[in-house]
N, CA, C and O of each residue as an XYZ file, in Angstrom:
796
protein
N     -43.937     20.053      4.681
C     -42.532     20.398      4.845
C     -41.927     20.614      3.455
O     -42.099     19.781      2.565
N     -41.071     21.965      3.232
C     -40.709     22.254      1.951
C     -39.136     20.970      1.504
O     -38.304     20.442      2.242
N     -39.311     20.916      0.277
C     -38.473     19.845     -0.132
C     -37.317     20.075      0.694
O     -36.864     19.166      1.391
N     -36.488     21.945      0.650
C     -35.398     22.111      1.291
C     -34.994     21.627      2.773
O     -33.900     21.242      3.184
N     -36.264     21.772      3.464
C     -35.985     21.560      5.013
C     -36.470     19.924      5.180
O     -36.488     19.490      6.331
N     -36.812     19.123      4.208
C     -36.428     17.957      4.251
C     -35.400     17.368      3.968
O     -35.066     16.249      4.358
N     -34.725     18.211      3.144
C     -33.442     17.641      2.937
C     -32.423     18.088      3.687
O     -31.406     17.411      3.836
N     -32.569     19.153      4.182
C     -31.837     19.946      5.266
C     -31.634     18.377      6.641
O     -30.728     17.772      7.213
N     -32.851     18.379      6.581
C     -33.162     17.551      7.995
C     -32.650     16.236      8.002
O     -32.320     15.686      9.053
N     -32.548     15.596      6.689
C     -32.080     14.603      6.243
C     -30.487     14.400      6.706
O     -29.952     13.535      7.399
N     -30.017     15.460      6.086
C     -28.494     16.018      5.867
C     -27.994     15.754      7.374
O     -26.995     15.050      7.519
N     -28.616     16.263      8.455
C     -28.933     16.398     10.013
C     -28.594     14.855     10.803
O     -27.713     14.513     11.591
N     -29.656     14.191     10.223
C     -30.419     13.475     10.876
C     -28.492     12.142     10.219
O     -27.765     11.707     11.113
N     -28.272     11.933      9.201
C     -27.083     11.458      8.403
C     -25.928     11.792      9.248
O     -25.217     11.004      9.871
N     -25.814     13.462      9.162
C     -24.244     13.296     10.435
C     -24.519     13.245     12.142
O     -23.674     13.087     13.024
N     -25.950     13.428     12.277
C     -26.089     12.850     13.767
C     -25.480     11.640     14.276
O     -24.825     11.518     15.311
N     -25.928     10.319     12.982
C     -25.562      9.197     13.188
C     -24.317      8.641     13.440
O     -23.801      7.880     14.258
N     -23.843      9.637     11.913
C     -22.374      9.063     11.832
C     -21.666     10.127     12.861
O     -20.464     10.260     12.632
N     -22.048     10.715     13.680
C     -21.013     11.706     14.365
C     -21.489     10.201     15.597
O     -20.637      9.339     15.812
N     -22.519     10.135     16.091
C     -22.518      8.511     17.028
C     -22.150      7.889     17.116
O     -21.710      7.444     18.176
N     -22.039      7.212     15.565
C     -21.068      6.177     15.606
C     -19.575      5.665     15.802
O     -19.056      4.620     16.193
N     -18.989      7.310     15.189
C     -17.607      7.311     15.418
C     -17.332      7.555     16.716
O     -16.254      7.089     17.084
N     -18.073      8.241     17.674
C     -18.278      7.862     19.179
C     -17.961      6.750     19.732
O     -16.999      6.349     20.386
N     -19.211      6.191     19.255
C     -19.222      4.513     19.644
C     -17.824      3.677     19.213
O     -17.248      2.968     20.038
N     -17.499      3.787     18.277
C     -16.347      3.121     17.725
C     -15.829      3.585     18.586
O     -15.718      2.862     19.576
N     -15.373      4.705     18.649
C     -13.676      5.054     19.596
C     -14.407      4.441     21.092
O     -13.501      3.861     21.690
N     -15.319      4.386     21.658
C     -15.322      3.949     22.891
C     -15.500      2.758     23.227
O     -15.225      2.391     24.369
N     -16.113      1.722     22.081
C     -16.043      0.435     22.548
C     -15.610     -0.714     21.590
O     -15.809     -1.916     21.763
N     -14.811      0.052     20.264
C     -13.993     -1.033     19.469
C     -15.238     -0.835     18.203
O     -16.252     -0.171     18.417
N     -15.004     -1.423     17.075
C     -15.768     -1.580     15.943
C     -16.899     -3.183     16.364
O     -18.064     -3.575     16.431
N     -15.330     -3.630     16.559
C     -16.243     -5.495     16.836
C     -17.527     -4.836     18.527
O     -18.694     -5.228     18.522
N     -17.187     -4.216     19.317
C     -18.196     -4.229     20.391
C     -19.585     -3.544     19.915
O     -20.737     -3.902     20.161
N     -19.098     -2.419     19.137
C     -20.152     -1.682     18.717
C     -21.225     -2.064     17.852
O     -21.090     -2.385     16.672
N     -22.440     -2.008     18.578
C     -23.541     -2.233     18.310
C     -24.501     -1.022     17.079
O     -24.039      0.099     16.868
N     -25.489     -1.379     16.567
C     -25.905     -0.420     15.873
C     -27.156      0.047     16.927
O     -27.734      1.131     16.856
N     -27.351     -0.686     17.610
C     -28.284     -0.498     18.970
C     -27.557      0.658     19.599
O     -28.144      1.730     19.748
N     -25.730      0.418     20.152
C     -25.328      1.477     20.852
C     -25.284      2.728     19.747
O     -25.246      3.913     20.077
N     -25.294      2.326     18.621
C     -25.156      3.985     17.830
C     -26.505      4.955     17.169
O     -26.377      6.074     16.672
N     -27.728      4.223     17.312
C     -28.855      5.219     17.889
C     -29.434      4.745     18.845
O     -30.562      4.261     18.751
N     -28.706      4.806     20.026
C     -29.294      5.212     21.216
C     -28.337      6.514     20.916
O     -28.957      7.524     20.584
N     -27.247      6.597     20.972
C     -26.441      7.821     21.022
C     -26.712      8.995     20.415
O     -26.439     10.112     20.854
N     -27.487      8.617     18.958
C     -27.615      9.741     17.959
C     -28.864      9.695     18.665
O     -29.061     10.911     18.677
N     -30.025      9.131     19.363
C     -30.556      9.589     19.364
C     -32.489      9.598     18.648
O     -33.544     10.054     19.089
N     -32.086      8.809     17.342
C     -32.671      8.225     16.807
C     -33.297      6.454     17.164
O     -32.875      5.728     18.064
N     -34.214      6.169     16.314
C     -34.657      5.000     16.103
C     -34.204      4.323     15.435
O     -33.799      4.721     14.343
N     -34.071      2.850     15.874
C     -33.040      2.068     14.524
C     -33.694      1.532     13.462
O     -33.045      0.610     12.968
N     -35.180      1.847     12.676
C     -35.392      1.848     11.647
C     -34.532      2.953     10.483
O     -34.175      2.754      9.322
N     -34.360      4.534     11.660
C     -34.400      5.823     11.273
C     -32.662      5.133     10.389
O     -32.291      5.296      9.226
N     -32.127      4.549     11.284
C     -30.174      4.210     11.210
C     -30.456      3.157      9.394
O     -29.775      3.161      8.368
N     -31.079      2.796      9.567
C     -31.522      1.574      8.095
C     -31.923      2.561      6.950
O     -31.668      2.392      5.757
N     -32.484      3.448      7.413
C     -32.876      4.429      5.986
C     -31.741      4.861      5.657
O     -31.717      4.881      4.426
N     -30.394      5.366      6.244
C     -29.469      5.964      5.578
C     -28.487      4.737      5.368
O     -28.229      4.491      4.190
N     -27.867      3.886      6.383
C     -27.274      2.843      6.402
C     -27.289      1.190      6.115
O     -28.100      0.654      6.869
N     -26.846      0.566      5.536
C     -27.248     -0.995      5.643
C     -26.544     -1.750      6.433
O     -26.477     -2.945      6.144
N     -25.768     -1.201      7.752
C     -24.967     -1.770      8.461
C     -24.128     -0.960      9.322
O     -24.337      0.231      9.090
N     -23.128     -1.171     10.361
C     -22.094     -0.314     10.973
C     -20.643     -0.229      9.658
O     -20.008      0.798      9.418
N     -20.480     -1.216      9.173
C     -19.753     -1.769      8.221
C     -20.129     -0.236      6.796
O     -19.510     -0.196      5.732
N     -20.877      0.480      7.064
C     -21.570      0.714      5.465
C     -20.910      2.344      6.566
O     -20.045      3.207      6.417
N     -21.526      2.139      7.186
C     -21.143      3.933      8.483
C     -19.632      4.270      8.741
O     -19.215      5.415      8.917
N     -18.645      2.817      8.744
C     -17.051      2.812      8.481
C     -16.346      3.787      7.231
O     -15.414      4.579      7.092
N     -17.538      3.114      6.367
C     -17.379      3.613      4.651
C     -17.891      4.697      4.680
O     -17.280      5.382      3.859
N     -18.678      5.283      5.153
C     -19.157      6.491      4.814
C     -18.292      7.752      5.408
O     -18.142      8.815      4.805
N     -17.695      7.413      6.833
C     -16.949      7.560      7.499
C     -15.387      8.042      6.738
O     -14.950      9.190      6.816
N     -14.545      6.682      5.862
C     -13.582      7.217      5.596
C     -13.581      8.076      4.052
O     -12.613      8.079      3.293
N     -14.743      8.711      3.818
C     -15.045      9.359      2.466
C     -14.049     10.677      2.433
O     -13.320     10.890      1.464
N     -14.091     11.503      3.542
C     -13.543     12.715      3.676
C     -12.120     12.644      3.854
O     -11.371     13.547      3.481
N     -11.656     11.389      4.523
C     -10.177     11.243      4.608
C      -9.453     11.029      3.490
O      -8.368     11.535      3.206
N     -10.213     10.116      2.748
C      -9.984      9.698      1.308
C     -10.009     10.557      0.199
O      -9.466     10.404     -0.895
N     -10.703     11.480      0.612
C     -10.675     12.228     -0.484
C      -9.627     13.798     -0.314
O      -9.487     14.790     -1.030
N      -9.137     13.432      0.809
C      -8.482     14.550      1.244
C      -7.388     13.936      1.263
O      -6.587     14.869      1.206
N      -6.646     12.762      1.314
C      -5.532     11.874      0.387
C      -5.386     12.027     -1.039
O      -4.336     12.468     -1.507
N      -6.677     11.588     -1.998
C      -6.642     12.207     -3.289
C      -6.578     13.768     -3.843
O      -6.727     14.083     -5.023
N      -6.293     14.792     -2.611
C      -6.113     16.209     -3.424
C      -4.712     16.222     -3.079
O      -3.867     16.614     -3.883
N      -4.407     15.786     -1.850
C      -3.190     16.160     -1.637
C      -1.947     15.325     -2.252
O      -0.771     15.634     -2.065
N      -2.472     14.016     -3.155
C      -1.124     13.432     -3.379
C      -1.277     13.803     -4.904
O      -0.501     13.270     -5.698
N      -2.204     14.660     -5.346
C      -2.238     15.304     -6.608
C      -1.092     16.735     -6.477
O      -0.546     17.355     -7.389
N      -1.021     16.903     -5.234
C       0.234     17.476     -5.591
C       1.204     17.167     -5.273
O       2.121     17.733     -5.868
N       1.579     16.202     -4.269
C       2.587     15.764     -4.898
C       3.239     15.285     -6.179
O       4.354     15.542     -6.632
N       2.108     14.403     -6.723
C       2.569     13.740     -8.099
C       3.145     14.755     -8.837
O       4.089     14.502     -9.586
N       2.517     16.331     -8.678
C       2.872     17.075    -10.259
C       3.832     17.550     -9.563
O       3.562     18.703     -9.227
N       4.942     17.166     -9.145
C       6.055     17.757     -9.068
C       7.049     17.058     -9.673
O       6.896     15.922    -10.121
N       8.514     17.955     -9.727
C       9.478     17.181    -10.503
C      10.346     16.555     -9.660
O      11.494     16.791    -10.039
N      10.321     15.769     -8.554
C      11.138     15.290     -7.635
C      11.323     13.746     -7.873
O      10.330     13.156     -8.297
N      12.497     12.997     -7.649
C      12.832     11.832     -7.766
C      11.897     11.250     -7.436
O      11.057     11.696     -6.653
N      11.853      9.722     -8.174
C      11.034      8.495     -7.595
C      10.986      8.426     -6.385
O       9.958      8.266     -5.728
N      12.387      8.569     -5.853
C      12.682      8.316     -3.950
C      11.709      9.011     -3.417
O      10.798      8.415     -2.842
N      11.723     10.538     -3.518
C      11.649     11.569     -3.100
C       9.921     11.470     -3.007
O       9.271     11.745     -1.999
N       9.426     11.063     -4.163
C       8.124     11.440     -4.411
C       7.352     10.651     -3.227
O       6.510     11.086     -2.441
N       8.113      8.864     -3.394
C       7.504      7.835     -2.503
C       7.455      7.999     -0.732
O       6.593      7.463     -0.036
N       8.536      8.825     -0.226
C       8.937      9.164      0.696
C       7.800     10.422      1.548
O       7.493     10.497      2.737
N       7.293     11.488      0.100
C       6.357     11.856      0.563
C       5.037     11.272      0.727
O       4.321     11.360      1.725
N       4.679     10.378     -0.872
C       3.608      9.524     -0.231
C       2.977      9.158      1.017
O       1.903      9.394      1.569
N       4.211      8.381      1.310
C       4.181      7.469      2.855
C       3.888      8.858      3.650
O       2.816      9.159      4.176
N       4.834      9.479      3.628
C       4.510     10.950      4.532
C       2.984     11.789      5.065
O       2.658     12.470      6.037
N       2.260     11.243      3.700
C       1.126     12.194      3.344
C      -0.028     10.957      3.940
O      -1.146     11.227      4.378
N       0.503      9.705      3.837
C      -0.443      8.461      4.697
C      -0.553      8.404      5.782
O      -1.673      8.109      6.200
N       0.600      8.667      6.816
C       0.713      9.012      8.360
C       0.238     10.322      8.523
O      -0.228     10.600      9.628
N       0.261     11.235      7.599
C      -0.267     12.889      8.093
C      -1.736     12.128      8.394
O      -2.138     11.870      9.529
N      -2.640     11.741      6.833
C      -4.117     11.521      7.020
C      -4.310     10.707      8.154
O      -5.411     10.592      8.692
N      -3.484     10.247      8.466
C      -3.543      8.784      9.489
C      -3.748      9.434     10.766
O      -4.614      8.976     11.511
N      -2.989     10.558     11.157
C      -2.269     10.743     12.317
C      -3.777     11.771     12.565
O      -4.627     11.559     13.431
N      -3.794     12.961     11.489
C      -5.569     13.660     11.403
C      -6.947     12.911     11.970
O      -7.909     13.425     12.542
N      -6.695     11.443     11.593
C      -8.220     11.194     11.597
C      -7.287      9.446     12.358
O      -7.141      8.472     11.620
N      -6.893      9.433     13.573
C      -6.361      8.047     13.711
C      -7.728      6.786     14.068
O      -7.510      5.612     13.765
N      -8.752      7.086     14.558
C      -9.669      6.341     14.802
C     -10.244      5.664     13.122
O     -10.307      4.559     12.582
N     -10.553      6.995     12.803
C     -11.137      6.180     11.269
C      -9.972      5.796     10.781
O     -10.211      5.028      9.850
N      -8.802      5.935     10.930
C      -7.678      5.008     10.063
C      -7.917      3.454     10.545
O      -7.996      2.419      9.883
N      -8.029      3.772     12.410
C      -7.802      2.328     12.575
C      -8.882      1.271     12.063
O      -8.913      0.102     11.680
N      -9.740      2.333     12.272
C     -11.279      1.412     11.731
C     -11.205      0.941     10.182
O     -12.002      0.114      9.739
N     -10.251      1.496      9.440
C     -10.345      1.288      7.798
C      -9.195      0.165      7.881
O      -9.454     -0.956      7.444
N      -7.923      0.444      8.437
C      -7.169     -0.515      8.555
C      -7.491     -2.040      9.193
O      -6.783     -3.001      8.892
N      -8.871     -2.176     10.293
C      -8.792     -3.433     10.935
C      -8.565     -4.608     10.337
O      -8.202     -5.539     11.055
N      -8.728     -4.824      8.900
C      -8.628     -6.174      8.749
C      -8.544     -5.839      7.081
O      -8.991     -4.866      6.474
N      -7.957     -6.770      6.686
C      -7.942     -6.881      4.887
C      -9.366     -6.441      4.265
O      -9.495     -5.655      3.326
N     -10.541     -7.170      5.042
C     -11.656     -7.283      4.271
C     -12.297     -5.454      4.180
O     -12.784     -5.051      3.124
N     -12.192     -4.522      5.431
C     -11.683     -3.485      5.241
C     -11.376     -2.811      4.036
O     -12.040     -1.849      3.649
N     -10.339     -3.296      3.383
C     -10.039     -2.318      2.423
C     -10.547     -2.822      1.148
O     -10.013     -2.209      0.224
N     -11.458     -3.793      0.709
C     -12.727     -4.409     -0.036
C     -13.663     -2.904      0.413
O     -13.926     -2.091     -0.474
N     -14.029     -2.707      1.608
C     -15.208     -1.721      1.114
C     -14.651     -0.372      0.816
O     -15.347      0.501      0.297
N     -13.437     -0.197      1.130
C     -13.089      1.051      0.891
C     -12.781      1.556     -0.405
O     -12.622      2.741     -0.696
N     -12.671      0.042     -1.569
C     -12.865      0.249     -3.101
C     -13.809      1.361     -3.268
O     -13.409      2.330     -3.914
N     -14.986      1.374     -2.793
C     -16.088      2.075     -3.408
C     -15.708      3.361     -3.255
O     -16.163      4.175     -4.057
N     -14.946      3.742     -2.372
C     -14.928      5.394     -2.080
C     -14.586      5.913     -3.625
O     -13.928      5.320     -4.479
N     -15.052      6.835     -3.689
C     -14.160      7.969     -5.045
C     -13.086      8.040     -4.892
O     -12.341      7.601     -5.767
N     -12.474      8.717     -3.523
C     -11.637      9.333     -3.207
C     -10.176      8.370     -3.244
O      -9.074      8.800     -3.586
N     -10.518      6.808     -2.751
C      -9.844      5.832     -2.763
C      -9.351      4.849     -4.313
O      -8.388      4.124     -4.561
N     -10.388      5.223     -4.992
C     -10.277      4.437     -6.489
C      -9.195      5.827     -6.905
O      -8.080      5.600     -7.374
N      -9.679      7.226     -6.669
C      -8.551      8.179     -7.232
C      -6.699      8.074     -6.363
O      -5.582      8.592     -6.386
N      -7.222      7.392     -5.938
C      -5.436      7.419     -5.198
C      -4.904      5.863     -5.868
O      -3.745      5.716     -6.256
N      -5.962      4.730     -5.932
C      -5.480      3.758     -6.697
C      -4.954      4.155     -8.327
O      -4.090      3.646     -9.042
N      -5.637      4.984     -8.479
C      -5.348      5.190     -9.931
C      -4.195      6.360     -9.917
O      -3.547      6.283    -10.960
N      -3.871      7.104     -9.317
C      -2.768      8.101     -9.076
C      -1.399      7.303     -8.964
O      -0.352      7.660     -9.504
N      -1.570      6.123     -8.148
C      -0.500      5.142     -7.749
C      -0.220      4.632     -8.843
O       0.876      5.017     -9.250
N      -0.812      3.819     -9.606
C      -0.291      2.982    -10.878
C      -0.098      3.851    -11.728
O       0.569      3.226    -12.553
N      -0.266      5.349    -12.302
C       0.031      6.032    -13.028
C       1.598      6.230    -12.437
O       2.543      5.780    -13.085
N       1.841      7.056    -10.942
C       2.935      7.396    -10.771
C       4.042      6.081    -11.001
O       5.246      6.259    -11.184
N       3.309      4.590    -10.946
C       4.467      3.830    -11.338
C       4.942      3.427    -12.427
O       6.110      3.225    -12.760
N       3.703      3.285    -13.139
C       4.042      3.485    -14.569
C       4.713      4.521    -14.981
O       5.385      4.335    -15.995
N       4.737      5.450    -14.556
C       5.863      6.637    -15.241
C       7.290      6.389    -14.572
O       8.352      6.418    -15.194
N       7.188      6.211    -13.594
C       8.615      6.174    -13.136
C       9.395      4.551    -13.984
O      10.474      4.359    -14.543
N       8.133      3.610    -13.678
C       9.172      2.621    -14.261
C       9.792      2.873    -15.531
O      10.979      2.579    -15.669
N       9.041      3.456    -16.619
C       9.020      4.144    -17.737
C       9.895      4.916    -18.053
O      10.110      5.087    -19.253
N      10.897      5.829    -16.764
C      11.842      6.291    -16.761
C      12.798      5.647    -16.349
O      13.888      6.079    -16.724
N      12.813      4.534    -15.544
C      13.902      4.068    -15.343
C      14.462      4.321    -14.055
O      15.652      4.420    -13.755
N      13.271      4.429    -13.207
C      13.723      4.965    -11.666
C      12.919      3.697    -10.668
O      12.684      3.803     -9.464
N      12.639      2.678    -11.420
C      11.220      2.221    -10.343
C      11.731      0.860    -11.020
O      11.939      0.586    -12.201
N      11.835      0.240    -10.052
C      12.251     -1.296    -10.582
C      11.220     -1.595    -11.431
O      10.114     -1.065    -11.318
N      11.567     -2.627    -12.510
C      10.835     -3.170    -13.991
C       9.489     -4.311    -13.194
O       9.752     -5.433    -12.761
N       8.153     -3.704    -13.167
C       7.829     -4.524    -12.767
C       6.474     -4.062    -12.734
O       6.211     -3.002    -12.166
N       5.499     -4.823    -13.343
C       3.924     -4.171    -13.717
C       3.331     -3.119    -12.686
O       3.401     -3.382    -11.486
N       2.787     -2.011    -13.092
C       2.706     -0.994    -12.522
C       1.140     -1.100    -11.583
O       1.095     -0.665    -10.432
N       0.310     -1.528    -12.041
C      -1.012     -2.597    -11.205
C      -0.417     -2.985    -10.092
O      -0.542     -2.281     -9.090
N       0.379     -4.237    -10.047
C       1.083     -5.127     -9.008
C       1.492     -4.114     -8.217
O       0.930     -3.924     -7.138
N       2.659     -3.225     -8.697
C       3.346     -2.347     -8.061
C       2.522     -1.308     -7.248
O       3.133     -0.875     -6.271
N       1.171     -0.773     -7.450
C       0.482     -0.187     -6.563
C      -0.413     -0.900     -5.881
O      -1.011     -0.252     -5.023
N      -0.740     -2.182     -5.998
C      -1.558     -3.051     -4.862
C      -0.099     -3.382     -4.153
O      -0.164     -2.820     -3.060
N       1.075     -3.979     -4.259
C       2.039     -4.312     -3.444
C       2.575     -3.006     -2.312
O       3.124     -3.241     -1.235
N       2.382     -2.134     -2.649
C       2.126     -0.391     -2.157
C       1.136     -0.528     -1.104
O       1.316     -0.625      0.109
N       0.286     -0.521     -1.634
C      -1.040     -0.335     -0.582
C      -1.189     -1.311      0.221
O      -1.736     -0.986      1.274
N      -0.820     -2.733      0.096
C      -0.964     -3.805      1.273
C      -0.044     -3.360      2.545
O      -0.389     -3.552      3.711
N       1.781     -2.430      1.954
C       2.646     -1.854      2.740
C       2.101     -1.194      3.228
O       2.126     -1.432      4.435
N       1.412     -0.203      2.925
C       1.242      0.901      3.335
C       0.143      0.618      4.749
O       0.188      1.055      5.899
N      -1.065     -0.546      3.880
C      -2.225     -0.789      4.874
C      -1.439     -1.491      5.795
O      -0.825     -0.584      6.357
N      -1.097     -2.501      6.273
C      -0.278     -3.197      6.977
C       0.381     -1.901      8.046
O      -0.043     -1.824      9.199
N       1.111     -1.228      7.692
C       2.358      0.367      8.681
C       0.787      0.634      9.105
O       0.460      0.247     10.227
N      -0.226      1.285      8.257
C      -1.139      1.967      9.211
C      -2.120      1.284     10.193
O      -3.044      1.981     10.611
N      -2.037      0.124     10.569
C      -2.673     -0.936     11.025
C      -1.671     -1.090     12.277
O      -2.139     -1.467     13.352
N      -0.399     -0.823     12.161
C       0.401     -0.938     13.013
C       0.506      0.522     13.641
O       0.297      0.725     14.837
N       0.801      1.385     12.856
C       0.428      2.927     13.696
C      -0.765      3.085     14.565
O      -0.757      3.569     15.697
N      -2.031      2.519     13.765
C      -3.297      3.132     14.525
C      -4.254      2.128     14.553
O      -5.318      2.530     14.083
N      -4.282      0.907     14.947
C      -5.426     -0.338     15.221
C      -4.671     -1.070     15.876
O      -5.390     -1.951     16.347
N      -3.072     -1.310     16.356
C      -2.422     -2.212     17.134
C      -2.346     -1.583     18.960
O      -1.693     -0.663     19.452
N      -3.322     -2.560     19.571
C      -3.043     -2.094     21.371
C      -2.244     -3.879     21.476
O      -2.600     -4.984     21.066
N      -1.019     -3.356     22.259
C      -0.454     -2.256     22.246
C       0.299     -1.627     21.256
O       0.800     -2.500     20.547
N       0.643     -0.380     20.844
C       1.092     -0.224     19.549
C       2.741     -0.426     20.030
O       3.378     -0.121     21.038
N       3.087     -1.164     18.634
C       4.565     -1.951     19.077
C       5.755     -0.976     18.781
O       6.900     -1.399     18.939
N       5.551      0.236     18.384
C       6.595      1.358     17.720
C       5.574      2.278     17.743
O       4.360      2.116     17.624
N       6.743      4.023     18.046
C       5.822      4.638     17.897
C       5.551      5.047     16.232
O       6.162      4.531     15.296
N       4.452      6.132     16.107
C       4.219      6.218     14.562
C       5.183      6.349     13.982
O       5.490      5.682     12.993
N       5.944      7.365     14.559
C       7.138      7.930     13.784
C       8.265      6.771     13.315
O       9.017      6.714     12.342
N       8.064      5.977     14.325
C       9.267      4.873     14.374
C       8.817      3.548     12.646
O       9.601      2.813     12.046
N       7.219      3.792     12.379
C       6.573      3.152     11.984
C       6.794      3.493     10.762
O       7.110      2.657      9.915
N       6.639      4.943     10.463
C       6.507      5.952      9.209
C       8.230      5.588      8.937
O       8.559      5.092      7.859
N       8.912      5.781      9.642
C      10.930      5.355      8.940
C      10.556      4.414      8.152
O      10.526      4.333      6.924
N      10.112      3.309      9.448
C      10.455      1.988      8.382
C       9.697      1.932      7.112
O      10.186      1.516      6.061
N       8.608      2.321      7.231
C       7.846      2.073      5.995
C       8.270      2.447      4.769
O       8.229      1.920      3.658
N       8.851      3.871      5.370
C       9.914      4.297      3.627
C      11.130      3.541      3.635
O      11.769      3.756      2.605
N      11.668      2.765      4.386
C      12.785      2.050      4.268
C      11.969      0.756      3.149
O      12.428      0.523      2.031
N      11.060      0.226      3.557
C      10.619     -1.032      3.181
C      10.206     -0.646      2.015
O      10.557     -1.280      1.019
N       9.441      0.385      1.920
C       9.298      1.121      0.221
C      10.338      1.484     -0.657
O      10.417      1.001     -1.787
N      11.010      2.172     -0.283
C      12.113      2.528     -0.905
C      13.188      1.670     -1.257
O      13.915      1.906     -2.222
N      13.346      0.468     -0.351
C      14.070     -0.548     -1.075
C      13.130     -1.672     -1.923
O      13.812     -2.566     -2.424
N      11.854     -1.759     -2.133
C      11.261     -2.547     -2.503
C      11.060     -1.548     -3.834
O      10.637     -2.163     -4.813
N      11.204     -0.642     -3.967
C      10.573     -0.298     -5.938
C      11.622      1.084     -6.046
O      10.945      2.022     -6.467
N      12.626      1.380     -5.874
C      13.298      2.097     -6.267
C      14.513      1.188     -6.977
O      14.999      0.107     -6.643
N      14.697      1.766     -7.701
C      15.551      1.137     -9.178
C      17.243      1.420     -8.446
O      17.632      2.564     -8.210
N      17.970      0.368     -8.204
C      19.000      0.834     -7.516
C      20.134      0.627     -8.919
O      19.952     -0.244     -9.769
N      21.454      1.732     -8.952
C      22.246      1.994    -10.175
C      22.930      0.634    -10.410
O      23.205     -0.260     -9.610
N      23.043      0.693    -11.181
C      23.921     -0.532    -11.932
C      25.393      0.005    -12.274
O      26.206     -0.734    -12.829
C-alpha cells in the first residue's frame, strides 16, 4: 500500500470515529457513552479506536479543534477594529453563542464540567483566544476603558463567565432560559464586571 493511500485511509478511518462518537454523545450523554458504543458505530475494532485515541475524553478534544479554531479567526477580527471596550466585549460574547449555537453538542460536551476546560488548554485554537483575551485587556485597561485590574485574571475571570452562560445555553436539561435570554445576561454580567464606568 502506497504511503498516500495509507494515509488517506488513516485520515478515513480518524473521522469515521470521531463522526461516531459525536453520534454517540448526542444520543446517549458523554457520561453514558461508551468507547464500546463508539466503534461499534464507526464500525471499527476497539484496538483500531486506541491507535488514534487514548480515551472518549481525548475524541471531546479532538472534537472541539475546529470550533476553536474557528473562534480564534473570527475574534481576530473583531479585535482589529476600532470599537469601544463595551462594544468589542459585547461582540465577543456574541461570537461565543454564534460558535455555541453552530456546533451546540460539542459546546455542551466542552462545557460539562470545569475539568473540561483543563483539556481544552491543549487546543491551538483555544490557547490563541486565551492569548487574544489578555492582550485585548491589557490594552483596554491601558487605555482606560477596562477597570484597573491584571489583565491574566481579567481573561480567566472572562472565560469562567463565559464557560459557566455556555454550560447554561447548551449542557443544562432543562435549559433554564432561552439562549438568547442567556447571551443578554452574559453581556450584562460582562459589561458591568470590566468596563471602566466614568468618574
Amino acid at each position: 500500500m502506497a504511503v498516500a493511500e495509507r494515509t488517506q485511509s488513516e485520515a478515513q478511518r480518524r473521522k469515521q470515529i470521531l463522526d461516531a462518537a459525536r453520534g454517540v454523545f448526542g444520543e446517549k450523554g458523554y457520561e453514558s457513552a461508551t468507547v464500546s458504543d463508539i466503534v461499534k458505530r464507526a464500525g471499527v475494532a476497539q484496538g483500531t479506536f486506541y491507535l488514534y485515541f487514548d480515551s472518549k475524553k481525548s475524541v471531546v478534544v479532538e472534537l472541539a479543534r475546529q470550533p476553536m479554531d474557528e473562534m480564534a479567526t473570527r475574534l481576530q477580527g473583531i479585535l482589529s477594529g476600532d470599537e469601544s471596550f463595551a462594544e468589542i466585549l459585547q461582540k465577543f460574547v456574541q461570537l461565543g453563542f454564534e460558535v455555541g449555537g453552530d456546533n451546540p453538542d460539542l459546546c455542551g460536551l466542552m462545557h460539562l464540567s470545569d475539568s473540561g476546560e483543563e483539556d481544552l488548554e491543549d487546543i491551538e485554537g483555544h490557547a490563541r483566544v486565551s492569548e487574544m483575551a489578555v492582550a485585548m485587556f491589557q490594552g483596554f485597561i491601558d487605555a482606560g476603558q477596562a477597570v484597573h485590574i491584571d489583565a491574566k485574571v481579567a481573561a480567566e475571570m472572562f472565560k469562567v463567565i463565559m464557560s459557566g452562560s455556555m454550560r447554561l445555553a447548551f449542557a443544562t436539561e432543562p435549559p433554564v432560559a432561552s439562549v438568547e435570554e442567556i447571551r443578554k445576561a452574559t453581556e450584562i454580567v460582562v459589561l458591568g464586571a470590566f468596563v471602566k464606568r466614568p468618574t
